[in-house]
MDAnalysis code that builds the backbone (N, CA, C; Angstrom):
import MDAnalysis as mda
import numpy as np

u = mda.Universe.empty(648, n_residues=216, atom_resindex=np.repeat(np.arange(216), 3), trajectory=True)
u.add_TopologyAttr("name", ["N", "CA", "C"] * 216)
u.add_TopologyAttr("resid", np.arange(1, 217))
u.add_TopologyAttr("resname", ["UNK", "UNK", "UNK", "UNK", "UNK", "UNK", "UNK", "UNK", "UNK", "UNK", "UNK", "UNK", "UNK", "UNK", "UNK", "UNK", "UNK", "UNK", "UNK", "UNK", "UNK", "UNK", "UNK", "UNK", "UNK", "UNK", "UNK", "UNK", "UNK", "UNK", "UNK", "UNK", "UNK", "UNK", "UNK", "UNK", "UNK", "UNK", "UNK", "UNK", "UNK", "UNK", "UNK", "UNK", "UNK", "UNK", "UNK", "UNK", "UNK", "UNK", "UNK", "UNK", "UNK", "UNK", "UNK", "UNK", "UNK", "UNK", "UNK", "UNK", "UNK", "UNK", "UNK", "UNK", "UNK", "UNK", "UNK", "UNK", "UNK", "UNK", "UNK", "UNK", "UNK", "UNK", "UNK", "UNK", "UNK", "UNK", "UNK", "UNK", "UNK", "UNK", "UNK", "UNK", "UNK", "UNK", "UNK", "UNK", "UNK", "UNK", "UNK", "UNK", "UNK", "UNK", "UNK", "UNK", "UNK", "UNK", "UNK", "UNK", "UNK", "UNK", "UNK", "UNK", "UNK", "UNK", "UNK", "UNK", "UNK", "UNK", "UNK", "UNK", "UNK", "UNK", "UNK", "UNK", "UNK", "UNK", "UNK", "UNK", "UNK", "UNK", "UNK", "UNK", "UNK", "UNK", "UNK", "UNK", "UNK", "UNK", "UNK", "UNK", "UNK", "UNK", "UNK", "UNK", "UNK", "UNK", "UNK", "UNK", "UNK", "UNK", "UNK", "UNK", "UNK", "UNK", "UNK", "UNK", "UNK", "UNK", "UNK", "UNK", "UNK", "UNK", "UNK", "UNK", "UNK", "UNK", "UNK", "UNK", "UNK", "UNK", "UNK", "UNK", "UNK", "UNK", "UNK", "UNK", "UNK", "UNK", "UNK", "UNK", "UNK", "UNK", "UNK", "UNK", "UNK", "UNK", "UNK", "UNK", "UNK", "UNK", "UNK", "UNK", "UNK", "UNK", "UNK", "UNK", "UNK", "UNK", "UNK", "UNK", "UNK", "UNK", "UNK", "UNK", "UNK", "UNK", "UNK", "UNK", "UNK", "UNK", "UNK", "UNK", "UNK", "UNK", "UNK", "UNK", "UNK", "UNK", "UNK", "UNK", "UNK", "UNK", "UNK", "UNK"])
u.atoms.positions = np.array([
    [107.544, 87.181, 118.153],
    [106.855, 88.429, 117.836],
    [105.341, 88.186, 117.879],
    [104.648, 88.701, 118.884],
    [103.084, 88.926, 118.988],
    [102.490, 89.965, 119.208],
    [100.898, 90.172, 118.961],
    [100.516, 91.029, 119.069],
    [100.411, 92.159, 120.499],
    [100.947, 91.577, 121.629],
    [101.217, 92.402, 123.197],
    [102.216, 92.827, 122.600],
    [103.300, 92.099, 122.684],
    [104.630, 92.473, 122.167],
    [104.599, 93.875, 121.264],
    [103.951, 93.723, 120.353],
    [103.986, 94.939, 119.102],
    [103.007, 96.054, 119.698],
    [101.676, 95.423, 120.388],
    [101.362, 97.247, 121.011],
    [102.120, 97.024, 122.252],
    [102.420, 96.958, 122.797],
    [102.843, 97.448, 123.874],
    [104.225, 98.244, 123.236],
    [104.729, 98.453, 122.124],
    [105.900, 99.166, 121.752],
    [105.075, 100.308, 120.870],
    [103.892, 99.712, 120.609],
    [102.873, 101.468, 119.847],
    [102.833, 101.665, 120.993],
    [102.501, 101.694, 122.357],
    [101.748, 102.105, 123.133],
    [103.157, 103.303, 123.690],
    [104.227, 103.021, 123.562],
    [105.828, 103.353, 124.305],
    [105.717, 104.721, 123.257],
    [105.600, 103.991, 121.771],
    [106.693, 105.369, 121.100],
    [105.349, 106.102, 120.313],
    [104.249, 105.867, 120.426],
    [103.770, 106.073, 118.926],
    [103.057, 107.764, 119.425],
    [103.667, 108.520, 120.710],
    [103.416, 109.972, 120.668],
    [104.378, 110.589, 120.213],
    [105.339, 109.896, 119.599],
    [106.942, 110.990, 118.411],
    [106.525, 110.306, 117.230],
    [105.321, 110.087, 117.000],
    [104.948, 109.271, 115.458],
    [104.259, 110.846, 114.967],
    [104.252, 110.738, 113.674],
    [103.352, 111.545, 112.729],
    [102.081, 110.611, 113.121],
    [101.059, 111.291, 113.199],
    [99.543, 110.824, 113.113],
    [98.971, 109.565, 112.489],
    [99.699, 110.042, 110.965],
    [99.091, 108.912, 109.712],
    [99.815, 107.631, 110.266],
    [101.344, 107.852, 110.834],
    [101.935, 106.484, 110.541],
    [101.190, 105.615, 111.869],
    [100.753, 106.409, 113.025],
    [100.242, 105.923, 113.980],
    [98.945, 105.388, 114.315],
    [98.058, 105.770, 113.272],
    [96.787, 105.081, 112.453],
    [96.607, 104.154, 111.813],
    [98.210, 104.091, 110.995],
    [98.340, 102.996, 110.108],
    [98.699, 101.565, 110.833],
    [99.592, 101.915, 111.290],
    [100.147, 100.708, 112.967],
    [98.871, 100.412, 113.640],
    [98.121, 100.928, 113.893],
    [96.972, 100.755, 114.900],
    [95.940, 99.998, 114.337],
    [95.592, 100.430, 112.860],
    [94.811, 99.838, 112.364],
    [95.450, 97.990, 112.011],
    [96.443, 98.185, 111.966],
    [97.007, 96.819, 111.199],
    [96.988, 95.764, 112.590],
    [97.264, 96.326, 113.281],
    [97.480, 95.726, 115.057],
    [96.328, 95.342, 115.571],
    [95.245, 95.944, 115.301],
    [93.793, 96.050, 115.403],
    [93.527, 94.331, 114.856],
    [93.769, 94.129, 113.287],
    [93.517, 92.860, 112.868],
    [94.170, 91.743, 113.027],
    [95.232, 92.382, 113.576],
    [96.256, 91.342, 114.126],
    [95.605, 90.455, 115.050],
    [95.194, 91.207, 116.120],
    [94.612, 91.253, 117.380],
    [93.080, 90.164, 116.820],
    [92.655, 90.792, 115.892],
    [91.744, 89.802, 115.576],
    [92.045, 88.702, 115.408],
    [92.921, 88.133, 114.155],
    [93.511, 87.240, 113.665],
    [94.163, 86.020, 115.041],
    [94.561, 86.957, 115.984],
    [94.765, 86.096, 117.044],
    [93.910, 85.690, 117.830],
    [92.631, 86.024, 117.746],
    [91.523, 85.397, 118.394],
    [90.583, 84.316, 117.491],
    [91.118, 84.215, 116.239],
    [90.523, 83.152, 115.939],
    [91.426, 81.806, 115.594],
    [91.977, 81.206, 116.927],
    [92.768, 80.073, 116.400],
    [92.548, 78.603, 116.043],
    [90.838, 78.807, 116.039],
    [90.547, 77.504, 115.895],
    [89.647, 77.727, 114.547],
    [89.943, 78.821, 114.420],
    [88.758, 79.366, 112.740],
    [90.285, 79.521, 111.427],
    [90.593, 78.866, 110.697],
    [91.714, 78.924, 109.733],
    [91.152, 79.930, 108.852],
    [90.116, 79.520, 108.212],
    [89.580, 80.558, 107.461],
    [89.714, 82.170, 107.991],
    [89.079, 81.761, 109.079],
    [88.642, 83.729, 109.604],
    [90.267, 84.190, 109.930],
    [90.754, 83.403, 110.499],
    [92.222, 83.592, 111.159],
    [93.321, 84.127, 109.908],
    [92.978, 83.565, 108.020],
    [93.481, 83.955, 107.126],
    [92.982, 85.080, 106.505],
    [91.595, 85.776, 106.759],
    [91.523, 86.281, 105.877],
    [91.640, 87.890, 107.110],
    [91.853, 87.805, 108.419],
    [92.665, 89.060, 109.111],
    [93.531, 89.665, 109.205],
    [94.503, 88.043, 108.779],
    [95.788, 88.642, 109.307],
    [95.800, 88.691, 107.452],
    [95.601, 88.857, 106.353],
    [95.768, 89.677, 105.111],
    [94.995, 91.040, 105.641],
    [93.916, 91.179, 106.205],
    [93.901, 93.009, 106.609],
    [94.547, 93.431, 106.939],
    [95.313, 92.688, 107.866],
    [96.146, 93.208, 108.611],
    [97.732, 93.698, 108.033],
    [98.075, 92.673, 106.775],
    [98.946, 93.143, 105.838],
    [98.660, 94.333, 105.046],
    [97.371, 94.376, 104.705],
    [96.322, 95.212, 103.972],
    [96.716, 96.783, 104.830],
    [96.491, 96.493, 105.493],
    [96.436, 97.665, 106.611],
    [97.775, 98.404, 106.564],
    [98.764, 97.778, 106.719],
    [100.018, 98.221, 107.000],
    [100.742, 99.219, 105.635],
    [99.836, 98.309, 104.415],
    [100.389, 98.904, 103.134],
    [99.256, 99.995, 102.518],
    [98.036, 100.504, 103.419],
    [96.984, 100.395, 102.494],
    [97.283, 102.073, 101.844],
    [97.396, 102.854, 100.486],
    [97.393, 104.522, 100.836],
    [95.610, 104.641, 99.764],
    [96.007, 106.110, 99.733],
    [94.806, 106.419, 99.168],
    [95.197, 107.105, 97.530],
    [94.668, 106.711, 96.746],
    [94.939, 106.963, 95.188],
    [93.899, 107.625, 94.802],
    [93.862, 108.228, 93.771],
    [92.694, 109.012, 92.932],
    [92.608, 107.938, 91.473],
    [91.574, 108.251, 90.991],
    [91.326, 106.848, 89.766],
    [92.046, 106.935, 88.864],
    [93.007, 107.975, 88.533],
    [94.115, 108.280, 87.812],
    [95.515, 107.742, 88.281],
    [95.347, 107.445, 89.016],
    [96.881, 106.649, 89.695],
    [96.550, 105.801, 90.384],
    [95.467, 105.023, 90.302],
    [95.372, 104.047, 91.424],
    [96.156, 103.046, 91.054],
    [97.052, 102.215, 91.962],
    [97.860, 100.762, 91.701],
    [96.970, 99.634, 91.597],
    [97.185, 99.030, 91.060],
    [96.589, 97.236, 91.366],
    [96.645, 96.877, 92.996],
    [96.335, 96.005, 93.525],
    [96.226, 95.701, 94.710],
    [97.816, 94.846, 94.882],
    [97.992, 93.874, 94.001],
    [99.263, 93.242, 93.656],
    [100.309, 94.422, 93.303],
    [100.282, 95.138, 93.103],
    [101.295, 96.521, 92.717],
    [101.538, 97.084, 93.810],
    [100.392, 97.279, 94.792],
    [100.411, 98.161, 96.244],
    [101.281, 97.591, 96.741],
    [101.289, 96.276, 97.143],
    [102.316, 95.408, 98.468],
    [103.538, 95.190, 97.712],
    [103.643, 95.045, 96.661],
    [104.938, 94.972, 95.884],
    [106.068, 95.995, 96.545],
    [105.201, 97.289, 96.010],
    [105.826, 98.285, 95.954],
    [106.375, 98.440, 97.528],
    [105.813, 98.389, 98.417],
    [105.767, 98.508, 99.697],
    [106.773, 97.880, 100.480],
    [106.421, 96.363, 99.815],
    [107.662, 95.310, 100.406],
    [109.265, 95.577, 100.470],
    [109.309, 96.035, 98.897],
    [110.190, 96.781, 98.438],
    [110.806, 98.127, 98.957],
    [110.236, 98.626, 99.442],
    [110.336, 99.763, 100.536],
    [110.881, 99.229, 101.771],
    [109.867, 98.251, 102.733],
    [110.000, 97.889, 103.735],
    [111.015, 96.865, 103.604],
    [111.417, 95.819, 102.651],
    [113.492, 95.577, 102.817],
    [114.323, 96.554, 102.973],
    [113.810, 97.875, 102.069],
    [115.518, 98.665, 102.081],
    [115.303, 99.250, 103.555],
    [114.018, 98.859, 104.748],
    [114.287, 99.486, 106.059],
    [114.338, 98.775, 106.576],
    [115.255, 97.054, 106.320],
    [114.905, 96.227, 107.326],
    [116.892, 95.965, 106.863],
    [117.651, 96.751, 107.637],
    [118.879, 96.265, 107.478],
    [119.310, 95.201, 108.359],
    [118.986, 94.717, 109.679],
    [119.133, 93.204, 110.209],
    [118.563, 92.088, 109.224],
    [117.794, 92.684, 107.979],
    [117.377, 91.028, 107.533],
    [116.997, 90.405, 107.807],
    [115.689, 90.849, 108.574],
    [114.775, 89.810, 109.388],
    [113.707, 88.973, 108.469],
    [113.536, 90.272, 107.341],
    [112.346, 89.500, 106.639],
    [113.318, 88.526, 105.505],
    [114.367, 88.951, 104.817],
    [114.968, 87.626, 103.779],
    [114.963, 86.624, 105.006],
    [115.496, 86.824, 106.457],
    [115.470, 85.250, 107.058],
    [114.809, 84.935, 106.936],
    [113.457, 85.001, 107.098],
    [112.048, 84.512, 107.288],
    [111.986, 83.832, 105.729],
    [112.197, 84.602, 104.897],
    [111.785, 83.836, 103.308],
    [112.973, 82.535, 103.603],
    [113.762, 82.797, 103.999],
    [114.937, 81.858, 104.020],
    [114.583, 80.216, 104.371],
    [114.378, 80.784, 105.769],
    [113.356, 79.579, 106.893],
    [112.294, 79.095, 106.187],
    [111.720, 79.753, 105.730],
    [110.468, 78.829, 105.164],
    [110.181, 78.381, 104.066],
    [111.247, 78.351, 103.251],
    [111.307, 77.869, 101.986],
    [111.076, 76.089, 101.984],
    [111.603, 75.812, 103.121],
    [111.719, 74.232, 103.007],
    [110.628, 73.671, 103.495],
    [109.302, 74.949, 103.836],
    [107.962, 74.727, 104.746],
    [107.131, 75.527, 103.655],
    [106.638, 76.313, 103.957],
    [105.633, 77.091, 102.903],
    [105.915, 77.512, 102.038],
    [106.731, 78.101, 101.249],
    [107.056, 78.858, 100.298],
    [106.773, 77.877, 99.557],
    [107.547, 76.627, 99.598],
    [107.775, 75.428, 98.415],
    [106.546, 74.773, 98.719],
    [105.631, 74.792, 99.059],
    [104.743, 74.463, 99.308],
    [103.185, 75.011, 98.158],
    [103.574, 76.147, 98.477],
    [102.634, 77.232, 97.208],
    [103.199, 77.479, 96.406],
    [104.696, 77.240, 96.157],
    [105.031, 77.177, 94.574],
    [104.314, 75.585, 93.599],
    [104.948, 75.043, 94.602],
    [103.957, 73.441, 94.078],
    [102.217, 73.492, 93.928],
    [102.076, 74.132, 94.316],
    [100.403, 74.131, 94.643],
    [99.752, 74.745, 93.300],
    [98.987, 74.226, 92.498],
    [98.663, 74.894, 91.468],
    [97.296, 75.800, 91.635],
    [96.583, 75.105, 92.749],
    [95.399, 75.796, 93.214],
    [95.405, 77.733, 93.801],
    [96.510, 77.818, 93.704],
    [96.786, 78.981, 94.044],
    [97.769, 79.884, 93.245],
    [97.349, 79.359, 91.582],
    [98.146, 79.794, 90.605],
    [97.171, 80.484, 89.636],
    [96.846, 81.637, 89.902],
    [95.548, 82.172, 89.374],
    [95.424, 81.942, 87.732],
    [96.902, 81.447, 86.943],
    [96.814, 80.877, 85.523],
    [95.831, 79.720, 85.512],
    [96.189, 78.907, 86.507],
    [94.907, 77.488, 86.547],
    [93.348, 77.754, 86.959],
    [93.095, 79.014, 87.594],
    [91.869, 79.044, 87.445],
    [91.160, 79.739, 85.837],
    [92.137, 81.049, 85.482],
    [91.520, 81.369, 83.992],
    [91.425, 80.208, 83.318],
    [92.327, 78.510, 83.001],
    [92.316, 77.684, 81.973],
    [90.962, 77.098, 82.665],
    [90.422, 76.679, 84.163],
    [89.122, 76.967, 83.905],
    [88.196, 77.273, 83.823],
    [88.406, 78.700, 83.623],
    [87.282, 79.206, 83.174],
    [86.988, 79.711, 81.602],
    [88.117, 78.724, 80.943],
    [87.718, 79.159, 79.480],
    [88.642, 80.313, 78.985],
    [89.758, 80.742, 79.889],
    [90.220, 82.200, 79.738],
    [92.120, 81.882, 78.736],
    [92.846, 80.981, 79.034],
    [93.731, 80.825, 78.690],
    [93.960, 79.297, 78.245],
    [94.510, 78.673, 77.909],
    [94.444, 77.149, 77.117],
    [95.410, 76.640, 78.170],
    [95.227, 75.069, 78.112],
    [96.139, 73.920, 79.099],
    [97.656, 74.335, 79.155],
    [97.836, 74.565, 77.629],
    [99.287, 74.466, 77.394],
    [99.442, 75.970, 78.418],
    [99.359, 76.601, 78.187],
    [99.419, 78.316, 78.865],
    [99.612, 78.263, 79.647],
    [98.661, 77.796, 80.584],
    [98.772, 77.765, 81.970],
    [99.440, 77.070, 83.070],
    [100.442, 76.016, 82.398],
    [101.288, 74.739, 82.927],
    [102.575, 75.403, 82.358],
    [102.767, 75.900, 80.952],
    [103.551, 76.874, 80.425],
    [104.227, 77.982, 81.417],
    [102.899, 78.861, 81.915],
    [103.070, 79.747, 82.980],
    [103.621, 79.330, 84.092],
    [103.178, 78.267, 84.679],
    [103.080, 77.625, 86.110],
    [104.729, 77.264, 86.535],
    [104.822, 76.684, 84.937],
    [106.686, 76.257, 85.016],
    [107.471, 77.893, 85.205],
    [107.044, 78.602, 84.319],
    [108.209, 80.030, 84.227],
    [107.852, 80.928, 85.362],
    [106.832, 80.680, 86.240],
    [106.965, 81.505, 87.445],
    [107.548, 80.676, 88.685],
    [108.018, 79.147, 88.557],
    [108.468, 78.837, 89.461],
    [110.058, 78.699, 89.473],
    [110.295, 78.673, 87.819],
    [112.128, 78.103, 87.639],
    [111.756, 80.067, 88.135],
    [111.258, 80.997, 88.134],
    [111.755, 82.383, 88.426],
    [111.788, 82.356, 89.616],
    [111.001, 81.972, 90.778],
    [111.278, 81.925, 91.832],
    [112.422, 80.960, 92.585],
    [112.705, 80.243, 92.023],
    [113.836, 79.391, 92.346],
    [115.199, 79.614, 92.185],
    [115.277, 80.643, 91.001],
    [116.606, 81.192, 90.543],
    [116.656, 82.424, 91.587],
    [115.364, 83.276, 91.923],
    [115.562, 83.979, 92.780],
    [116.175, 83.756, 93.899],
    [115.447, 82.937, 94.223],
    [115.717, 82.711, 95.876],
    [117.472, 82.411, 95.748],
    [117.997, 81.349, 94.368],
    [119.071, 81.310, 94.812],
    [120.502, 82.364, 94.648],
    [119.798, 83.458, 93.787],
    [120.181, 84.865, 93.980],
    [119.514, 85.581, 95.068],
    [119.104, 85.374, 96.117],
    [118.868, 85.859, 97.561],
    [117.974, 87.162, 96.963],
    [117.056, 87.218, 95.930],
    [116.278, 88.448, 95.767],
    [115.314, 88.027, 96.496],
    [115.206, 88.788, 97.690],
    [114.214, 88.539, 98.593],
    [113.163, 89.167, 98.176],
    [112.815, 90.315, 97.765],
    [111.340, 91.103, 97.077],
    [111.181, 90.216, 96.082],
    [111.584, 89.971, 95.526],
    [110.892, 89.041, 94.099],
    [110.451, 87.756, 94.390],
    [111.336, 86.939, 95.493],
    [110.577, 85.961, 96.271],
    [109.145, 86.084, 96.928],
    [109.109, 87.243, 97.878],
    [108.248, 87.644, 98.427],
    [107.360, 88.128, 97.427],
    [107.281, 88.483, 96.117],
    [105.877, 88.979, 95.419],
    [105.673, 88.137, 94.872],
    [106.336, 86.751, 94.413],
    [105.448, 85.751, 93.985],
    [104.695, 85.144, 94.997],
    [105.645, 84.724, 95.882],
    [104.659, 83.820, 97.200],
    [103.070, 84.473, 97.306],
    [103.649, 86.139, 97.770],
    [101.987, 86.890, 98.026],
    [101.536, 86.885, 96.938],
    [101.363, 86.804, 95.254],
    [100.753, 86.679, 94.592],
    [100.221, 85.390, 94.573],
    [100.524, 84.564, 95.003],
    [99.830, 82.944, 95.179],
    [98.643, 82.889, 96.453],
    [99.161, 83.582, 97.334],
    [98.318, 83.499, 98.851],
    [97.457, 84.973, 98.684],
    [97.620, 85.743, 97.686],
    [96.743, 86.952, 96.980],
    [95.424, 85.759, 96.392],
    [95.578, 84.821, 95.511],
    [94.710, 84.306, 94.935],
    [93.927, 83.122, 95.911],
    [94.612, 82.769, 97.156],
    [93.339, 81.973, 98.004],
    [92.853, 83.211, 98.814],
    [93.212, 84.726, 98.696],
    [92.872, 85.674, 99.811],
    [91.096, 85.858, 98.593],
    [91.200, 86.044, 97.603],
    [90.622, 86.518, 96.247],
    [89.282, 85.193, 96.541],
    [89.555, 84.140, 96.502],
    [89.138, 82.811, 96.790],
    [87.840, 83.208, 98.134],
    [88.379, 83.515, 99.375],
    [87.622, 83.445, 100.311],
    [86.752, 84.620, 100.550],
    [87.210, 85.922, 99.934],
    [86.589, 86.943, 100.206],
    [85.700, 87.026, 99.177],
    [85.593, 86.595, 97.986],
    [84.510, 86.753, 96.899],
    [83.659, 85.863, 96.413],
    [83.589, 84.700, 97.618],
    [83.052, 83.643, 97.798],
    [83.289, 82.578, 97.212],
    [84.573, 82.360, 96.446],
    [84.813, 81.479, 95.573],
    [85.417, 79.979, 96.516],
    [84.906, 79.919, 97.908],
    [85.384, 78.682, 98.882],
    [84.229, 78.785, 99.825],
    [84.149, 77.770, 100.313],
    [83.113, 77.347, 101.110],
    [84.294, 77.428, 102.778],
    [83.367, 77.965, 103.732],
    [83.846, 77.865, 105.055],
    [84.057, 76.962, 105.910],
    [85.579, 76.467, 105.968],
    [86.011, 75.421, 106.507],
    [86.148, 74.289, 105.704],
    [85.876, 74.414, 104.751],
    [86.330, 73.506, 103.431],
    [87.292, 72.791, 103.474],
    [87.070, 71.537, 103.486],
    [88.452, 70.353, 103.044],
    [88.884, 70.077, 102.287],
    [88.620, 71.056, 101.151],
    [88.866, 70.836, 99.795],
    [90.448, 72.510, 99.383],
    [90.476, 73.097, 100.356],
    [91.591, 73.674, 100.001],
    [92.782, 73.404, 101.429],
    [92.395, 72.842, 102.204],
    [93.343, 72.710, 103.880],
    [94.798, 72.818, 103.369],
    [94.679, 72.365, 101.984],
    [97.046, 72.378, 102.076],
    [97.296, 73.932, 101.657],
    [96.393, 74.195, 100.560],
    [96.970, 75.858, 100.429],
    [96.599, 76.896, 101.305],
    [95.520, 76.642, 102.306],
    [95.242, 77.386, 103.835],
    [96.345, 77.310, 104.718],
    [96.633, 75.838, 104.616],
    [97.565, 75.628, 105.945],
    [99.607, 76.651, 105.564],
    [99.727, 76.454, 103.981],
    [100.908, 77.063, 103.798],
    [100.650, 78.846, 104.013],
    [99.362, 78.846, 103.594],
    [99.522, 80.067, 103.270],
    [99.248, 81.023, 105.028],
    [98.767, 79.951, 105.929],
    [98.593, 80.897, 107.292],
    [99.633, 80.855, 107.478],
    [100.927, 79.989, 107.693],
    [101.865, 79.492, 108.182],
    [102.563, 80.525, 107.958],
    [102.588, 80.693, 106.528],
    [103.579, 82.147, 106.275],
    [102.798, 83.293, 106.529],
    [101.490, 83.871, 106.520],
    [101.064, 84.668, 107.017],
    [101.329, 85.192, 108.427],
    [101.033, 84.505, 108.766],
    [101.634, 84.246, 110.744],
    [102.780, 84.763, 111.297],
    [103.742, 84.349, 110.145],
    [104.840, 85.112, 110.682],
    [105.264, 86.088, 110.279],
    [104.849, 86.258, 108.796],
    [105.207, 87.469, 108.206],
    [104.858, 88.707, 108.826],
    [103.598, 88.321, 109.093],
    [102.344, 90.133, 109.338],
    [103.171, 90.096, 110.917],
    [103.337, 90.204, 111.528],
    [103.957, 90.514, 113.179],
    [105.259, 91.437, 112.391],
    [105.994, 90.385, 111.423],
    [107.406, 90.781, 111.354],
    [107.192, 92.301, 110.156],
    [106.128, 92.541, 109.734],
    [106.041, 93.597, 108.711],
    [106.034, 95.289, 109.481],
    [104.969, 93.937, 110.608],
    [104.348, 95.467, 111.255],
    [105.731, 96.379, 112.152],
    [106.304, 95.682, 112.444],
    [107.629, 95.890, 113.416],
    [108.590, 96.681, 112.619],
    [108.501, 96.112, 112.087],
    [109.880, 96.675, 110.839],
    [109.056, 97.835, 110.333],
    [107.829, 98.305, 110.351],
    [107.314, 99.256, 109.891],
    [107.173, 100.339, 111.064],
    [107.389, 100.054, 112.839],
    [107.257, 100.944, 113.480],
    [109.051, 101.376, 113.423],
    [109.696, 100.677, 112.852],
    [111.105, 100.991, 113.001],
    [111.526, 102.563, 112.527],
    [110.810, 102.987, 110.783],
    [110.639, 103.766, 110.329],
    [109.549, 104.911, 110.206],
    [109.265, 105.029, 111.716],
    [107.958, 106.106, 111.585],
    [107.933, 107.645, 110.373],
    [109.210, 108.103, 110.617],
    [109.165, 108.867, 109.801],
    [109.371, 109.011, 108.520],
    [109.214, 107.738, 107.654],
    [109.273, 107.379, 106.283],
    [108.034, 108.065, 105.934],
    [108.235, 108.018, 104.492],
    [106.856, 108.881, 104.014],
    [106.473, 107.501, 103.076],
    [105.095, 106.995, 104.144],
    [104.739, 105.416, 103.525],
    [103.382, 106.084, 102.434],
    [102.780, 107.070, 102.286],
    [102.001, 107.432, 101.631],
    [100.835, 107.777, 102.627],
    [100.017, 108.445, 101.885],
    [98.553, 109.247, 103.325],
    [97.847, 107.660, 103.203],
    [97.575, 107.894, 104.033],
    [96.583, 106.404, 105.062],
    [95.373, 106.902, 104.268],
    [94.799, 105.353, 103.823],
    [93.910, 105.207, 103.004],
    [92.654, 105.215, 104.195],
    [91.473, 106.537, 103.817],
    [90.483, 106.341, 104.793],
    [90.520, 107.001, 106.457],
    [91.195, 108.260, 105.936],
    [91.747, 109.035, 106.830],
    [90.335, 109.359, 108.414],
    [90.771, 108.978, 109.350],
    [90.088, 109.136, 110.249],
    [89.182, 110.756, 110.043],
    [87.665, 111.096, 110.877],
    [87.329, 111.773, 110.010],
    [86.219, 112.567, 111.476],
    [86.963, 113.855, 112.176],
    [86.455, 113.879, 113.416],
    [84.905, 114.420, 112.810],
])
């Protein structure tokens, strides 16, 4: 699954699309497209293809209902399993458990409890406390095949190196985070192709109004 591959199938169906959903595809394909031009930039190459996830889930809220950003893709993911009846995306969590997944569960650098302990925000015990009960949860998951609950911890881990690079909290090209970059593109990579697909499957779902509505 690549980015020709995926427009060239917007390019086929996306005049029996509603508007919004065909904005939303376009825009996400757009960063895809980016993301694939930077293969020798890890950094730039991670923080597109999250627009590009970004993109696919993004709606528009009023300050009275707005979700968390971690709430948005949750919710979404959750959506986008009950339209993925081949099970493409639990395979994918499946496959890569023995590669990335277990990779950023181990990783504490990408356990946003270890950065509050330092910054003074939660105590040692807390945060190793935490670190243990979100991983025996992901482990029991996975071996109850809850694929959304797998999938919102992982992205809540690769949420906190996305948090990391965009608010300057990493230096560019840094050798000081390469193992939680390298898990977290790895699964990025394959995920965002396989989201976007499974999302042209259901054009006529009502994914919510497209955040940032084009504006003649």
């Amino acid at each position: 699954m690549d980015f020709e591959t995926l427009k060239k199938r917007h390019r086929q169906e996306r005049a029996n699309w509603p508007a919004a959903h065909s904005l939303r595809v376009h825009r996400s394909l757009s960063w895809l497209k980016a993301a694939d031009a930077r293969r020798s930039d890890a950094d730039g190459r991670f923080v597109f293809l999250w627009i590009a996830f970004n993109a696919a889930y993004a709606v528009q809220f009023d300050d009275s209902g707005r979700l968390s950003e971690r709430a948005a893709f949750r919710t979404f993911l959750r959506r986008l399993l009950e339209r993925d009846p081949k099970g493409r995306i639990a395979e994918l969590v499946w496959q890569e458990f023995g590669a990335s997944i277990r990779g950023l569960l181990d990783n504490r650098y990408v356990f946003q409890d270890f950065w509050d302990f330092q910054n003074g925000l939660i105590t040692e015990e807390a945060w190793k406390r935490n670190f243990q009960n979100a991983n025996r949860s992901a482990k029991r998951a996975l071996s109850a095949q809850q694929t959304g609950t797998v999938l919102g911890i992982v992205l809540s881990r690769i949420y906190t190196l996305r948090n990391q690079l965009v608010h300057g909290g990493a230096t560019w090209g840094s050798g000081m985070n390469r193992e939680q970059m390298r898990d977290c593109l790895r699964f990025m990579e394959r995920l965002v192709p396989l989201v976007i697909d499974v999302l042209m499957d259901s054009p006529n779902e009502v994914w919510g109004p497209v955040a940032f509505p084009v504006i003649e």
